[in-house]
C-alpha positions as CSV (number, residue, x, y, z in Angstrom):
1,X,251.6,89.3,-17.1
2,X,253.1,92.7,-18.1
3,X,255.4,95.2,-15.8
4,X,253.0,98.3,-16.4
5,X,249.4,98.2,-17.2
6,X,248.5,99.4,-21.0
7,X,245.4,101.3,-21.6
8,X,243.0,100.8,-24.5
9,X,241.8,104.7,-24.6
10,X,239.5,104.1,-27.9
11,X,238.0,101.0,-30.1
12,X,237.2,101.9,-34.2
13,X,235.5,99.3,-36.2
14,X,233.7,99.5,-39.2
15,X,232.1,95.7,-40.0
16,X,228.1,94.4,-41.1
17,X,227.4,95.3,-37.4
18,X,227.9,99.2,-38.1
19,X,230.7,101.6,-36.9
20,X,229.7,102.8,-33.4
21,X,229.8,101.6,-30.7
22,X,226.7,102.0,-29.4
23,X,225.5,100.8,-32.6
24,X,227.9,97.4,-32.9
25,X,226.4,96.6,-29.0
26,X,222.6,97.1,-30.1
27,X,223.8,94.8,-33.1
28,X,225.2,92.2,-30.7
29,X,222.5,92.0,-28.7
30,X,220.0,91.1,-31.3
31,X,219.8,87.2,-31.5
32,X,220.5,87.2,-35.2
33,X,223.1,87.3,-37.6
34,X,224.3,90.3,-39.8
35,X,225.4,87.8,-42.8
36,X,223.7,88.0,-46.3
37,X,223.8,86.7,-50.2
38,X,226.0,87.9,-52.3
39,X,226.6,87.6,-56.1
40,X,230.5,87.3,-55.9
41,X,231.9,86.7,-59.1
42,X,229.2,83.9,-61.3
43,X,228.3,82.2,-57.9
44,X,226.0,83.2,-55.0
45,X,227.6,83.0,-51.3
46,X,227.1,84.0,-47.9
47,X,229.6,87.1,-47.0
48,X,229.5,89.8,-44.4
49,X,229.5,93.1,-46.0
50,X,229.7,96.8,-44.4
51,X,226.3,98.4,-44.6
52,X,225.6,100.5,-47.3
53,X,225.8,103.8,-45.3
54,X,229.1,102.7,-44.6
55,X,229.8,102.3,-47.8
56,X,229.1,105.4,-48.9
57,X,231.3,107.3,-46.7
58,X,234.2,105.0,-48.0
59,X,233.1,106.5,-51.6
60,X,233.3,109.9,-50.2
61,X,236.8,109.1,-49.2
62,X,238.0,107.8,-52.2
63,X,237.2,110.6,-54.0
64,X,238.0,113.1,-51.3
65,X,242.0,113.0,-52.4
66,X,242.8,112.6,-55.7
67,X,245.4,110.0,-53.7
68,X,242.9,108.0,-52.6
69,X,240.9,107.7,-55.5
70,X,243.5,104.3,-57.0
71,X,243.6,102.6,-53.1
72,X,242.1,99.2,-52.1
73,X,239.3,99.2,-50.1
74,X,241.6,97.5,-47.4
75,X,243.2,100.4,-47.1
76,X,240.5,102.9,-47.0
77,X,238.9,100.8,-44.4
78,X,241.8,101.9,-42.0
79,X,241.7,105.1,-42.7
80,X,238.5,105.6,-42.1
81,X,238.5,103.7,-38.8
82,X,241.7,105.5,-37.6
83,X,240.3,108.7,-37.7
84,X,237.6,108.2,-35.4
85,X,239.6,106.0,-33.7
86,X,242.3,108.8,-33.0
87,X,239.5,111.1,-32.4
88,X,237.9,109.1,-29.7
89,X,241.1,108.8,-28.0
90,X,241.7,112.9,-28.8
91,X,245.1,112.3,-30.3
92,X,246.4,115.5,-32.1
93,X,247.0,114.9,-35.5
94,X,251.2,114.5,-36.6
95,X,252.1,113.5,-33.1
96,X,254.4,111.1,-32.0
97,X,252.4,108.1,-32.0
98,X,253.2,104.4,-33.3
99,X,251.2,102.3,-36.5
100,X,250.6,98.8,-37.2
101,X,248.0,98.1,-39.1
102,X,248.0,94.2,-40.9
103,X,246.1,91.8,-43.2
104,X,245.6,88.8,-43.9
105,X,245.0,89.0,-47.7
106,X,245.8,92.7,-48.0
107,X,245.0,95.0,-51.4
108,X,243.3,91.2,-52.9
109,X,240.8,93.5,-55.3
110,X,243.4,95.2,-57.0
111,X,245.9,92.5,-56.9
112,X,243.5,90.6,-59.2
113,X,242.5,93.6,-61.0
114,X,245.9,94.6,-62.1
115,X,246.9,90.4,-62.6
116,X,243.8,90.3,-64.6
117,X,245.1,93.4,-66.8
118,X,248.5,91.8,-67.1
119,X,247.6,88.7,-68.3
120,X,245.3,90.4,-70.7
121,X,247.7,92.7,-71.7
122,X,250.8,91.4,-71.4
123,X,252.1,94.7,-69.4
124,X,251.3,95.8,-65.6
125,X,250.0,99.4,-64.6
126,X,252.1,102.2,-63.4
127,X,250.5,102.0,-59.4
128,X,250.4,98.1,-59.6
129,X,253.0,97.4,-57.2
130,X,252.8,100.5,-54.6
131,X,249.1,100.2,-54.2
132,X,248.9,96.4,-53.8
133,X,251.9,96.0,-50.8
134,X,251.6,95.0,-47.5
135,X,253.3,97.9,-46.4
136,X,250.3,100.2,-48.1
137,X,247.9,100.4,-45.1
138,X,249.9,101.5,-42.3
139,X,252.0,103.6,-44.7
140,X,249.0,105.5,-45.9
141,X,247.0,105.9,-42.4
142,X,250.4,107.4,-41.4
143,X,250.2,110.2,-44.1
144,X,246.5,110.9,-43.8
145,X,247.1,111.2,-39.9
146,X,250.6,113.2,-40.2
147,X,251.9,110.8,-37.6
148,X,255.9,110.9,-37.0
149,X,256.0,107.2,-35.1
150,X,257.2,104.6,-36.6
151,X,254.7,102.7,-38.9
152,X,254.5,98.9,-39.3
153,X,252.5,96.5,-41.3
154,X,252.8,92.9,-41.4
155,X,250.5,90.0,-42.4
156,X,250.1,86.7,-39.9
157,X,247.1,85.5,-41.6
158,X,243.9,85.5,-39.1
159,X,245.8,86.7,-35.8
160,X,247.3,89.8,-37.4
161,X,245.4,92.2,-35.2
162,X,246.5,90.6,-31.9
163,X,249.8,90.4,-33.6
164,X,249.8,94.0,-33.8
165,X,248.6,94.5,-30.3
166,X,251.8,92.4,-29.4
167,X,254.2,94.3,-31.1
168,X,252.5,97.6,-30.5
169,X,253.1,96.1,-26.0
170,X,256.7,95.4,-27.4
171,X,257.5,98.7,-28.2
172,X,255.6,100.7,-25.6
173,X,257.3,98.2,-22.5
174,X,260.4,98.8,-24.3
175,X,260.1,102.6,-23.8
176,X,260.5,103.5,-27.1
177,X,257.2,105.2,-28.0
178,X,254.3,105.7,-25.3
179,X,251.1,105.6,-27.7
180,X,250.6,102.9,-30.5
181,X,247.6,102.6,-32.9
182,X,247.1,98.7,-33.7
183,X,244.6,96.9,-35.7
184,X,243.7,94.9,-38.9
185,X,241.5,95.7,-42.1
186,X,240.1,93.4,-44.2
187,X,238.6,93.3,-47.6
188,X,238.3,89.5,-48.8
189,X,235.1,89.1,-50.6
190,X,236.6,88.3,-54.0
191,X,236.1,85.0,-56.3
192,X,239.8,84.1,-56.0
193,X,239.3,84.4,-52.1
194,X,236.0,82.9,-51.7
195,X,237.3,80.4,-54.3
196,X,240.5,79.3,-51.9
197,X,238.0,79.2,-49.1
198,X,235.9,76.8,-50.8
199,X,239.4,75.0,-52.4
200,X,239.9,74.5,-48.7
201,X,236.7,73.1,-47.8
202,X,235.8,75.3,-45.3
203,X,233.0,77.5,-47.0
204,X,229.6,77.8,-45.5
205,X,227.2,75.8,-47.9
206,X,224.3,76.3,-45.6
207,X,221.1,77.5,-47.6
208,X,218.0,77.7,-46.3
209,X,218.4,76.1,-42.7
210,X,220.4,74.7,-40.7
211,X,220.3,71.1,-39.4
212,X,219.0,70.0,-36.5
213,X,220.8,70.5,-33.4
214,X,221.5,66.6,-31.8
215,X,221.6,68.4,-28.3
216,X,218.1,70.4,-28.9
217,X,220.5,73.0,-26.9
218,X,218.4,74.9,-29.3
219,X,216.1,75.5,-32.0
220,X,217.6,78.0,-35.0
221,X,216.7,79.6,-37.8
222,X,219.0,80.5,-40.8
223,X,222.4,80.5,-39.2
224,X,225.1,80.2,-42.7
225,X,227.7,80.1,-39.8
226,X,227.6,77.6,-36.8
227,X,230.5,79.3,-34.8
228,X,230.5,77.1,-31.9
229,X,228.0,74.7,-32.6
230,X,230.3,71.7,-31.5
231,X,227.4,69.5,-33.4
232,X,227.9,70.7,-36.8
233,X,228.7,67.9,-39.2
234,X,229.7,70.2,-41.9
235,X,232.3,73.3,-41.8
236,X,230.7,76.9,-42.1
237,X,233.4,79.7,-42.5
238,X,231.6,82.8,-44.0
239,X,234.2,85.7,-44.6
240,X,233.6,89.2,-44.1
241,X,234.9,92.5,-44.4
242,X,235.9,95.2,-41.5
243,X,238.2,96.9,-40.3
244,X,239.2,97.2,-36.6
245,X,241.6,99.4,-34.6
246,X,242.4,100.4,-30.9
247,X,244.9,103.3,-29.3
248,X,247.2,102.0,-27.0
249,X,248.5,104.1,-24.3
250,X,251.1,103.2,-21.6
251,X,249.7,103.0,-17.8
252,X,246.6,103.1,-16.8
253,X,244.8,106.0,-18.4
254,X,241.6,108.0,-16.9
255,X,240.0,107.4,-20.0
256,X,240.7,103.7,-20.0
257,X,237.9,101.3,-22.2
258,X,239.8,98.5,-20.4
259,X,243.4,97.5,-19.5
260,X,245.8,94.7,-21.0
261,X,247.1,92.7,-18.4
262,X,248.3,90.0,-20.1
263,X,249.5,88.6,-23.6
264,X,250.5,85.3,-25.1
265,X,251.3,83.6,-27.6
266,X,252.8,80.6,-29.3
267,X,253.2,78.5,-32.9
268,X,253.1,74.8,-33.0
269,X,254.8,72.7,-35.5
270,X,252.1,71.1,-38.3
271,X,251.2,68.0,-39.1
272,X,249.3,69.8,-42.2
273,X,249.5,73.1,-43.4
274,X,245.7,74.6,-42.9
275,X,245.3,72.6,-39.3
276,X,246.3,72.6,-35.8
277,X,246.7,70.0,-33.1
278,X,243.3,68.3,-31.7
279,X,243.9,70.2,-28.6
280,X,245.5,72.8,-29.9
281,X,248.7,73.2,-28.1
282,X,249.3,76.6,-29.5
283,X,245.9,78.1,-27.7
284,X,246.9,76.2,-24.6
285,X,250.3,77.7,-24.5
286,X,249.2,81.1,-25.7
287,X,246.2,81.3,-23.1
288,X,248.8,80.3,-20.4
289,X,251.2,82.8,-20.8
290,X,248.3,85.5,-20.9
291,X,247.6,84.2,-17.8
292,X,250.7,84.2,-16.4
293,X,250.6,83.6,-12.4
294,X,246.9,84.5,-12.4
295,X,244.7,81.7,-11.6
296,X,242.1,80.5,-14.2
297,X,238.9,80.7,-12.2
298,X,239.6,85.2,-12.1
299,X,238.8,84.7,-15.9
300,X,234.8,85.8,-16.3
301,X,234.6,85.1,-20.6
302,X,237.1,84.0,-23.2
303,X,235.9,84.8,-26.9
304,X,236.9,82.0,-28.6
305,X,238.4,82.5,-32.3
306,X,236.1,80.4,-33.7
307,X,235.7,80.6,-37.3
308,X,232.8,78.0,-37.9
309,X,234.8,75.1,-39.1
310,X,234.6,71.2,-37.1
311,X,237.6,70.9,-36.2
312,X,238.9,75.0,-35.3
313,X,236.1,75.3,-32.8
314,X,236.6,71.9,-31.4
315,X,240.2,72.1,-30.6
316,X,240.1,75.6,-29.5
317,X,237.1,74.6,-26.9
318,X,239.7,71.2,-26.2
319,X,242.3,73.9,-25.4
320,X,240.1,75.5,-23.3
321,X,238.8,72.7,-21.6
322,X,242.9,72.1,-20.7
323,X,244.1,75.3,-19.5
324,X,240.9,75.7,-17.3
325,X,240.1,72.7,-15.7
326,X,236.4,72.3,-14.0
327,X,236.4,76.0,-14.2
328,X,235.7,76.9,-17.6
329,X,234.6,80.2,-18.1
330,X,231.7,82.1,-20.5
331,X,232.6,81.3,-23.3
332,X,231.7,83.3,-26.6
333,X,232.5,84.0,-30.5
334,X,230.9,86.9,-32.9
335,X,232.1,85.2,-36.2
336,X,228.2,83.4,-36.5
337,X,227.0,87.0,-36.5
338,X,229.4,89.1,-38.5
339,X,231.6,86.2,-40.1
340,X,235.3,85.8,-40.6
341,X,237.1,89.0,-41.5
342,X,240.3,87.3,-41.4
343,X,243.0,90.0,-40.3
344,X,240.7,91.9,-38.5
345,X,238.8,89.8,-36.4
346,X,241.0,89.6,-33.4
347,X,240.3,93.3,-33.4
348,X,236.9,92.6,-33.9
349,X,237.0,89.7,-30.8
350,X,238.7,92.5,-28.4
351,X,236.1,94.9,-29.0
352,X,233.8,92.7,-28.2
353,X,234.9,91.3,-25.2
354,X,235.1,95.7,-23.8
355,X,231.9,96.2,-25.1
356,X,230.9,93.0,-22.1
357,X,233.0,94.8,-19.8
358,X,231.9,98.2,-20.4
359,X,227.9,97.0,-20.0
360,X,228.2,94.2,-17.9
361,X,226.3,92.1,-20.3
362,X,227.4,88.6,-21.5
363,X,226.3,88.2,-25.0
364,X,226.4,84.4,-26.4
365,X,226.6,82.0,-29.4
366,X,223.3,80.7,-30.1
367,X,224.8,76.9,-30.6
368,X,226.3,77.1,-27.1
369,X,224.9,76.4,-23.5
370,X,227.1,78.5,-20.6
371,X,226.8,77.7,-17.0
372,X,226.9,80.6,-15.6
373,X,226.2,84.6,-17.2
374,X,225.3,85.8,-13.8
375,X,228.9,86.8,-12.7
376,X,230.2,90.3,-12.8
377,X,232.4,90.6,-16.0
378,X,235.9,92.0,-14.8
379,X,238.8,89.9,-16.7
380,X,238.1,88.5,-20.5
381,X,240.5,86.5,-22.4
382,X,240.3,86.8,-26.3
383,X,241.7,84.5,-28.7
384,X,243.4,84.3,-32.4
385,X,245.3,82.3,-34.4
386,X,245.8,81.8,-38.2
387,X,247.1,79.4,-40.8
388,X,250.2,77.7,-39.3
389,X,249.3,77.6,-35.9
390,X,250.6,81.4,-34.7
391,X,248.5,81.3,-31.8
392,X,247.6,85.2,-29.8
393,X,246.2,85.1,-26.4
394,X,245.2,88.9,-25.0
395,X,243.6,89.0,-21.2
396,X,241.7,92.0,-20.5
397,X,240.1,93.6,-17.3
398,X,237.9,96.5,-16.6
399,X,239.6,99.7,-15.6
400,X,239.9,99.7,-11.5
401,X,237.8,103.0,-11.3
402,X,234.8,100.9,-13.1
């Protein structure tokens, strides 16, 4: 648990559930998905992509500053989220306020464009290196907000948002800076990326509908991503692109979404280097430190990480099963509906788990039966964790004036 409360004074995502939040909540409460077919490269695969209104005012940003106009899309997705993110929060403009902003894959478009180049060319263009560094988002959110904090990016593959969220607690309980923005942005849907997905075996290959369930817990449609269908014979990641930030404040703020009262996390050695353990010991030891001296049964929902494969939602749900005994909690996931966005998608989880608080509304995979949705929704757990088993655990609760 941590020695001061830290407030979560505003939530920015842009993903293929929109950019507001009352539209993202009207998305998740539609029993569909927001994943479609996409011509990536010479193949035909199921991706999450921004909707095209979104889209457009990405364009406008690009050529808004003649700056912006040679930047990854990664990057102007975090612009473009922490401006209405720092808006939301009504944070001046060049104050004193910390960034770190990760990915998993980072600038991947340009990185292949200017490899691409290079190999056909034999030479590398001028803005090759400065545009395609991990270092690029944070840096450049920093001069198109003025900030004067410090600015951080870092890259720990699918729990790089809660990473930030971490580091972002780090410095704030350190007293070192008393307002941190935090996130991850993603822009992954490339050949080369999809084609390491499916190199990986991991890649939805669902077409036209999906099997069966053996449980009849219940009859679907076209779902490309079984995200906690513990059934599924055959792995389903679908990877999308987003972006997702929050402001961090120290204390308990008026204007609280919610409140972080606890963090974990953990890494566990590897028996391979894509997998973790069949009960995950890095969940269990993350979710247990989140929880600190709290006992299990005070947690109302955990949304699980997730990502559609066999064996990441069933050792995730094992860890779970582990930490909370015969009281298992709601459990939950959004990557069937909006896909895996790497990066961002712990960023994507916590905003989720608010958006619950904040309406008092459970919202739940199709694939999995919960016990109980009836109780009042005041302390969510989320989970992360990415390739090599760097395990995030963030516990949430509803501001005490809610």
């Amino acid at each position: 648990m941590l020695k001061e409360p830290i407030s979560i004074t505003a939530l920015s995502s842009i993903s293929a559930l929109g950019e507001s939040p009352e539209e993202v909540w009207q998305s998740y409460n539609r029993n569909e998905h927001f994943l479609s077919e996409a011509l990536i490269g010479e193949q035909k695969v199921w991706v999450s992509q921004l909707p095209e209104s979104i889209k457009l005012k990405i364009e406008d940003l690009r050529q808004s500053d003649a700056k912006y106009k040679h930047l990854d899309d990664s990057v102007l997705f975090a612009i473009h989220a922490a401006r209405k993110a720092i808006e939301s929060a009504e944070w001046e403009k060049g104050c004193n306020f910390g960034i770190n902003i990760g990915s998993s894959r980072g600038a991947t478009s340009l990185f292949e464009k200017y490899h691409e180049e290079f190999l056909r060319d034999g030479k590398s263009a001028t803005l090759s290196s400065p545009t395609t560094t991990l270092g690029n988002i944070s840096s450049w959110v920093a001069h198109d907000l003025k900030s004067k904090g410090p600015e951080i990016s870092h890259s720990i593959t699918c729990s790089t948002a809660l990473h930030a969220v971490l580091n972002a607690v780090a410095w704030i309980q350190s007293g070192m800076t008393d307002q941190f923005l935090v996130g991850g942005s993603e822009a992954p849907l490339t050949s080369f990326t999809i084609a390491q997905m499916q190199a990986l075996k991991v890649y939805s290959k669902m077409s036209s509908r999906a099997p069966a369930n053996r449980t009849g817990r219940q009859s679907r449609e076209v779902f490309p991503c079984l995200a906690m269908d513990l059934d599924k014979n055959q792995n389903t990641m679908v990877l999308g692109e987003a972006a997702g930030l929050a402001c961090l404040e120290k204390g308990q703020k008026a204007n609280a979404l919610a409140v972080i009262e606890g963090i974990g996390y953990a890494t566990e050695p590897l028996e391979h280097s894509v997998s973790i353990s069949t009960d995950a010991q890095c969940f269990q030891d993350s979710m247990k430190m989140a929880l600190g001296d709290l006992d299990p049964s005070e947690v109302d929902a955990v949304v699980m990480h997730a990502p559609g494969t066999i064996k990441g939602d069933q050792t995730e749900f094992n860890a779970i099963q582990k930490v909370f005994g015969q009281t298992v909690p709601f459990l939950t996931t959004n990557k069937w509906k909006l896909g895996h966005t790497f990066g961002a998608s712990g960023l994507l989880s916590m905003e989720m788990a608010v958006l619950m608080m904040q309406n008092q509304a459970y919202i739940a995979s199709p694939f999995y039966n919960n016990k109980n949705q009836s109780k009042p929704i005041a302390k969510v757990l989320v989970n992360a964790v990415g390739f090599g088993g760097n395990a995030v655990s963030i516990l949430l609760k509803r501001p005490d004036d809610q």
